[in-house]
N, C-alpha and C positions, 0 to 999 in steps of 0.2 A: 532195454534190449531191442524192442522194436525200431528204435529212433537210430539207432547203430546199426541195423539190415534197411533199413530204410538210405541212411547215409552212403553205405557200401555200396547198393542199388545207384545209388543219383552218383557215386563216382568213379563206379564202369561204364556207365552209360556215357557221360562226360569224358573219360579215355577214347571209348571207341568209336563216340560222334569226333572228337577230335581227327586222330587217325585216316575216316573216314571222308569227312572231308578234305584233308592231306590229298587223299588220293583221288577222289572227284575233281579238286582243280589241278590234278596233275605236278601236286608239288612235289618235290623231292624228297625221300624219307633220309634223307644225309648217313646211308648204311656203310658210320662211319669205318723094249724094241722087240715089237715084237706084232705081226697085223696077218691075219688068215692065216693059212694051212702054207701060205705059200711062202714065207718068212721075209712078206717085204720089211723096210724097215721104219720103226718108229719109233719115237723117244720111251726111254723107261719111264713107267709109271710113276708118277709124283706118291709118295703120301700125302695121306689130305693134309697132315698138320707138320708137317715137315716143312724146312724152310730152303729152298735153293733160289741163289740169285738170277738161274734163268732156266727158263721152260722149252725144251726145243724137241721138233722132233721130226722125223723125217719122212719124206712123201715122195710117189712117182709115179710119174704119169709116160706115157707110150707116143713115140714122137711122130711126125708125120710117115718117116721112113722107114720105121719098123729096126730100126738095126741098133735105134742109140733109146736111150732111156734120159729125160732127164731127172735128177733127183733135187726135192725142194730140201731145205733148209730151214724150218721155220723157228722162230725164238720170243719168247715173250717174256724180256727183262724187267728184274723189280729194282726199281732207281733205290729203293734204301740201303741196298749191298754197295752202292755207289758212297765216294765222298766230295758233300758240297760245300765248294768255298764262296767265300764273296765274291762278287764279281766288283772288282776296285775303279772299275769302266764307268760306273755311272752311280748316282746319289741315293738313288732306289735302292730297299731292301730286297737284291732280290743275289741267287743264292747259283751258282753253276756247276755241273759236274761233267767230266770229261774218260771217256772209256772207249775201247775195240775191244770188237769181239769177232774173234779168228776161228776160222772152218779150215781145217787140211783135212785130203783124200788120199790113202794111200792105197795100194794095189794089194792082193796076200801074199804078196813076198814082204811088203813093210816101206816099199817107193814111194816118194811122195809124187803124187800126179798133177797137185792143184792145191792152191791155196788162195785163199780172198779173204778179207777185211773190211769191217762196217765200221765207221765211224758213230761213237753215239754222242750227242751234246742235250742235257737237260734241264732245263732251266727251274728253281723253283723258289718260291716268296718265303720259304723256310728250311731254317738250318736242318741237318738229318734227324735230330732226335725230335721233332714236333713231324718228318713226316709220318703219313699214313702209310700200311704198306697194301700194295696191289689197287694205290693208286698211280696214274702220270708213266704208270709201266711204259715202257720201249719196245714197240716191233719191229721184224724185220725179218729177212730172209735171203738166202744163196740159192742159188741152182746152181749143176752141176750138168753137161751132159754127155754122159757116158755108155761106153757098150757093154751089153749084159754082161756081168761076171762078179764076184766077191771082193767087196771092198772093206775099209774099214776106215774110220775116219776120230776125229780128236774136232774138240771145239773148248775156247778156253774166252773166257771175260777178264779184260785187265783193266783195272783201276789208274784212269794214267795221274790222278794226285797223289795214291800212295803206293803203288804196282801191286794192290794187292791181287792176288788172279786166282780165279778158278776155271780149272782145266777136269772138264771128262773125255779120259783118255778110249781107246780101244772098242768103237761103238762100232760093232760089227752089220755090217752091211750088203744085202745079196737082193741085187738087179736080173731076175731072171730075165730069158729069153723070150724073143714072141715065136712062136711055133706055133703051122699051120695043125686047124684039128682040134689044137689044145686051147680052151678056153682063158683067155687072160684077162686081168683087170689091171686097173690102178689099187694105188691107198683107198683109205675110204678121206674124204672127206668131210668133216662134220661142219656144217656151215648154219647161218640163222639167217635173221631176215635182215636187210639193209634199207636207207632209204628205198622208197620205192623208184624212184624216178633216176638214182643213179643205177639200181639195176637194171634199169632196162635201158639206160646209156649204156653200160658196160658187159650188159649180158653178163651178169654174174651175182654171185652172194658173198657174202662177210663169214672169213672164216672165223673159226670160233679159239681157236690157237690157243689151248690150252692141254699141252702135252697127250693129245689123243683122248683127251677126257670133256665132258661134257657139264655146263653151269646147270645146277638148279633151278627151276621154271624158268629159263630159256625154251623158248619154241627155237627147234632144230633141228636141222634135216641131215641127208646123208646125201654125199655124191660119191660115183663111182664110174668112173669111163673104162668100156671095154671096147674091144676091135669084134665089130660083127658088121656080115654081111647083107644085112635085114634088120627089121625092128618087128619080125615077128618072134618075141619072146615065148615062146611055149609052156614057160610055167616059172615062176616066182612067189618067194614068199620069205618074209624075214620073220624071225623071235627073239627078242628079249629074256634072257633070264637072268633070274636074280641068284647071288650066292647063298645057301645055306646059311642062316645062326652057326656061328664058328667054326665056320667049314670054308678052307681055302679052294675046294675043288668041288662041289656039290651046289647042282643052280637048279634053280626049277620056272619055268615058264610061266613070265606074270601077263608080257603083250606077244601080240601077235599077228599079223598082217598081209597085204600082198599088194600092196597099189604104189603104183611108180610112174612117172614116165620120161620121156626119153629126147633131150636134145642133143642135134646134133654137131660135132667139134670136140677139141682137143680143149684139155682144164690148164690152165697157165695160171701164176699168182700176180697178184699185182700190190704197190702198196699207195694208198690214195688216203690222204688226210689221218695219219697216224696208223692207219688201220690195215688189214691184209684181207686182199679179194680174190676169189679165184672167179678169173675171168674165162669163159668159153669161145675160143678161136673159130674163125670158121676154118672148116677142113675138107677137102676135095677124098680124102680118105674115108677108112671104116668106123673112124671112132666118133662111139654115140656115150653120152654122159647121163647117166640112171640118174634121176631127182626122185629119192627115198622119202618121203613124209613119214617121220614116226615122231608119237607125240611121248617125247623124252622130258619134258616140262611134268608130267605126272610123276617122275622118277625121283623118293627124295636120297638125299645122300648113301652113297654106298659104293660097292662092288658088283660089276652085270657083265654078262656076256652077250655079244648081239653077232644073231648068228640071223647069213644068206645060204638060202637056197636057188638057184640059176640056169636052167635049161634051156637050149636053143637044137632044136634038131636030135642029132646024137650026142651031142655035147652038156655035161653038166658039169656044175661047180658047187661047192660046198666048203663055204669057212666060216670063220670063227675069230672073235676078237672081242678084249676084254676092255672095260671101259670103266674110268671110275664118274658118277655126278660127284662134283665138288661145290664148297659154297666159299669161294676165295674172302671174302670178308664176311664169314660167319661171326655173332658177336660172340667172344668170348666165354662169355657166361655160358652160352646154350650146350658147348664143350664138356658142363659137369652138371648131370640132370639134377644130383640133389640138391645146387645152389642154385638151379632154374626152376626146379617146382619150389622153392622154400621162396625165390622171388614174387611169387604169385601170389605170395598172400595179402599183396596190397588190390587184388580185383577179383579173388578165388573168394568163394565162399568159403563157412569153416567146415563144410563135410565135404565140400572137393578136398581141399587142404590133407583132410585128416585120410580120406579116401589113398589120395596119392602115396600117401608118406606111410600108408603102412602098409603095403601090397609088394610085392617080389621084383625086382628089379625088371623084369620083363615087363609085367601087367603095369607096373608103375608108368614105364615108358609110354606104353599105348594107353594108358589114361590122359597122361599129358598129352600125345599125340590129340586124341580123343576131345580136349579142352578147348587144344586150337582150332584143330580142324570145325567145331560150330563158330568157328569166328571168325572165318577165312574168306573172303568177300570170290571167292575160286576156288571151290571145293575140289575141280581138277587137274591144280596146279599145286604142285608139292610146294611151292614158296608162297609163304604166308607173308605180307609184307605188314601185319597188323602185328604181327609175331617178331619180324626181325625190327620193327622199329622198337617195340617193348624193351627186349634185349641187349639195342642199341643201348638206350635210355637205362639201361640196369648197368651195365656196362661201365657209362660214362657215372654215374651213379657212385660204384667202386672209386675206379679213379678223382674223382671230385671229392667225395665225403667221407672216404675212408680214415679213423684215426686210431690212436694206438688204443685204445677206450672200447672203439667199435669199428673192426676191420672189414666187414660189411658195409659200404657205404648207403646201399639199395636197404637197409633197416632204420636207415637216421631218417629224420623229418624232411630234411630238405633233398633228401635220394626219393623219398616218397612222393613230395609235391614236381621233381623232376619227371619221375619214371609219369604220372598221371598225366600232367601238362607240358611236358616239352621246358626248353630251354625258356626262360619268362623274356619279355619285351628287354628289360633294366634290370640292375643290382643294384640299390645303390646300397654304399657302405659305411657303417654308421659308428666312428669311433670318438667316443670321449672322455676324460679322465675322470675315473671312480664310477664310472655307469661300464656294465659288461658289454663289448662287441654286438652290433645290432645291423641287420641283412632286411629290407626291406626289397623284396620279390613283385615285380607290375607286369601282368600278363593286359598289354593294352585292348586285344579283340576280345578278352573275356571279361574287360572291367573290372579284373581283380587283384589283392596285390594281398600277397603271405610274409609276414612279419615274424622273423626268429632271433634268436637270443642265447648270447655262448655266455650262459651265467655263471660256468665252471672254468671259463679259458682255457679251456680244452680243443677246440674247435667244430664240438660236436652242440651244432647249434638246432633250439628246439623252437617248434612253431610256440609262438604264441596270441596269436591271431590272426585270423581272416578276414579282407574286407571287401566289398562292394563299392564301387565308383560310378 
């Protein structure tokens, strides 16, 4: 019994020196309408686990002249809704897909005022069903510039290999006025950090463009341009709240703050090497563009509300906007807590184990919370990258080693030697007639190599030795 808490010991520790060093040399863990009180406009809220082929949603910012408004357009397409054929151009295996995706603006009689078109071409080294999804995604965006009033607008994605297309019709749209007096802003913009050196080429940051919602430890900030005639702000302060335990309408205050500051220009987007910038104009006018620091990187997945408060003189503002943190390539597993705590028992001891699995679905959860969180190399970062590569590796685990025998892949031997060591150096594959199927594993930086054996031809193959090299 000792020689088996001894072994368990020497292969957590081995897990999460691995890991660790992952992320010391910086390598990849391969993680395979509706804004304020004022009803500007932005894309309906995604479900976290819902699938649509594009992300868009909508922004505006206050123009030089006060009398037009322009409204952005933003979109962030998933290439898997797309169909890719060979491209018959050249010898390479590599794979093309062709689509437009159309913006109309109509007026509230139902006229159409405007219509534009993005051409999208994407290229990829694999057929649609080996791609990954909320990878190779598609950016991009429309402006619009218009005078305050009620619109409504339609954007639709067509397939041009097989026309297949999706259209959200009737997305209601209201460009208020600027009026003296009356306090106005933009969207908010939720932006993160970019190289350094081209922000300060471009005066500006990288928006975060996902349907008004915010990634999981992402560091992320807010922008907001308003028309003032000063930058003496008299009073500011933002909060966070979080929603209630099964409460669609009940938040209670988890952050809270008041530091901002202020340059000066008009917010414009741009799009530079895939990506969407909102770039700061200079401007001979009033408009000054708030840089919000809130640290939404502590926030783990959910439902929040992020509410400003704004005074200048006699004037104040007070809105309110809901936000979801999402974690677009969360691994699958993590999805069903009881196949994520039952995964742990290849690095959980057996009273964590037994701890988890018989406490109330609530406490359960924040036990596991509770697990990661000591092993989180960022205690104040809601994303554990020690955690999501685990998951990763349980994941692929499934997919790999699952068979009709044993539909847990992440239970078999070689889900085991996976989830603990990563993907090994070599397989090599050992077939010969009247000896069972044989898998020899060579992990080269760790001089070891695991030796399994499908002695039922089942394909549920078991270690049968370890070796040192």
């Amino acid at each position: 019994m000792m020689n088996k808490k001894r072994s368990l010991v020497t292969i957590i520790k081995i897990f999460f020196l691995h890991i660790c060093i992952m992320l010391a040399l910086g390598l990849s863990l391969n993680l395979s309408a509706q804004v304020f009180n004022q009803n500007f406009p932005r894309a309906e809220k995604p479900e976290l686990w819902s699938f649509k082929p594009v992300i868009f949603e909508g922004l505006i910012c206050y123009n030089e002249d006060k009398n037009s408004i322009t409204l952005y357009i933003i979109y962030r397409l998933e290439p898997k809704f797309l169909t890719f054929v060979k491209n018959e151009e050249t010898q390479q295996e590599v794979y093309i897909a062709k689509a437009e995706i159309i913006v109309e603006v109509f007026d509230d009689k139902g006229t159409s005022l405007a219509r534009q078109f993005n051409p999208v071409y994407v290229e990829s080294n694999q057929p649609n069903s080996e791609i990954q999804p909320y990878t190779n995604e598609v950016q991009g965006f429309f402006s619009f510039k218009l005078p305050p009033a009620n619109y409504s607008m339609t954007l639709e994605v067509k397939d041009l290999a097989t026309n297949n297309i999706f259209i959200d019709r009737n997305i209601n749209l209201q460009l208020p006025a600027f009026k003296d007096k009356i306090l106005k802003s933009s969207s908010i913009f939720y932006v993160h950090s970019a190289d350094q050196k081209l922000e300060e080429k471009i005066k500006g940051f990288k928006l975060t463009n996902y349907g008004g919602n915010v990634i999981i430890g992402q560091k992320t900030d807010c922008l907001l341009q308003l028309i003032l005639d000063t930058n003496n702000i008299s009073g500011f302060s933002w909060k966070i709240k979080q929603r209630v335990f099964e409460s669609d309408k009940e938040y209670t205050t988890i952050l809270s703050d008041s530091n901002f500051s202020i340059i000066d220009g008009i917010p414009s987007i741009k799009k530079i090497n895939r990506q969407l910038y909102i770039h700061i104009l200079d401007s001979s006018n009033l408009s000054k563009v708030l840089r919000i620091p809130i640290p939404f990187e502590r926030l783990e997945t959910g439902k929040y509300e992020l509410e400003f408060t704004l005074s200048i003189d006699t004037m104040k503002m007070n809105f309110q906007e809901t936000f979801e943190v999402i974690w677009p390539n969360q691994p699958r597993s993590l999805s069903n807590m009881n196949l994520a705590i039952d995964a742990l028992h290849h690095i959980a001891t057996e009273k964590e184990m037994l701890e988890m699995k018989s406490m109330n679905q609530a406490k359960s959860r924040q036990a596991f919370k509770e697990f990661w969180k000591k092993r989180s190399p960022d205690t104040l970062c809601a994303y554990n990258p020690v955690m999501a590569e685990y998951y990763r590796r349980v994941d692929e685990a499934i997919r790999r080693f699952s068979t009709k025998d044993e539909q847990n892949g992440y239970k078999t031997d070689r889900g085991r030697i996976l989830i603990l060591f990563g993907s090994p150096t070599k397989i090599n594959r050992i077939l010969k007639p009247d000896f069972p199927p044989k898998e020899i594993w060579t992990y080269e930086k760790l001089q070891q190599r695991f030796i399994f054996i499908d002695n039922e031809r089942t394909g549920n193959y078991v270690l049968i030795r370890e070796e040192k090299y």
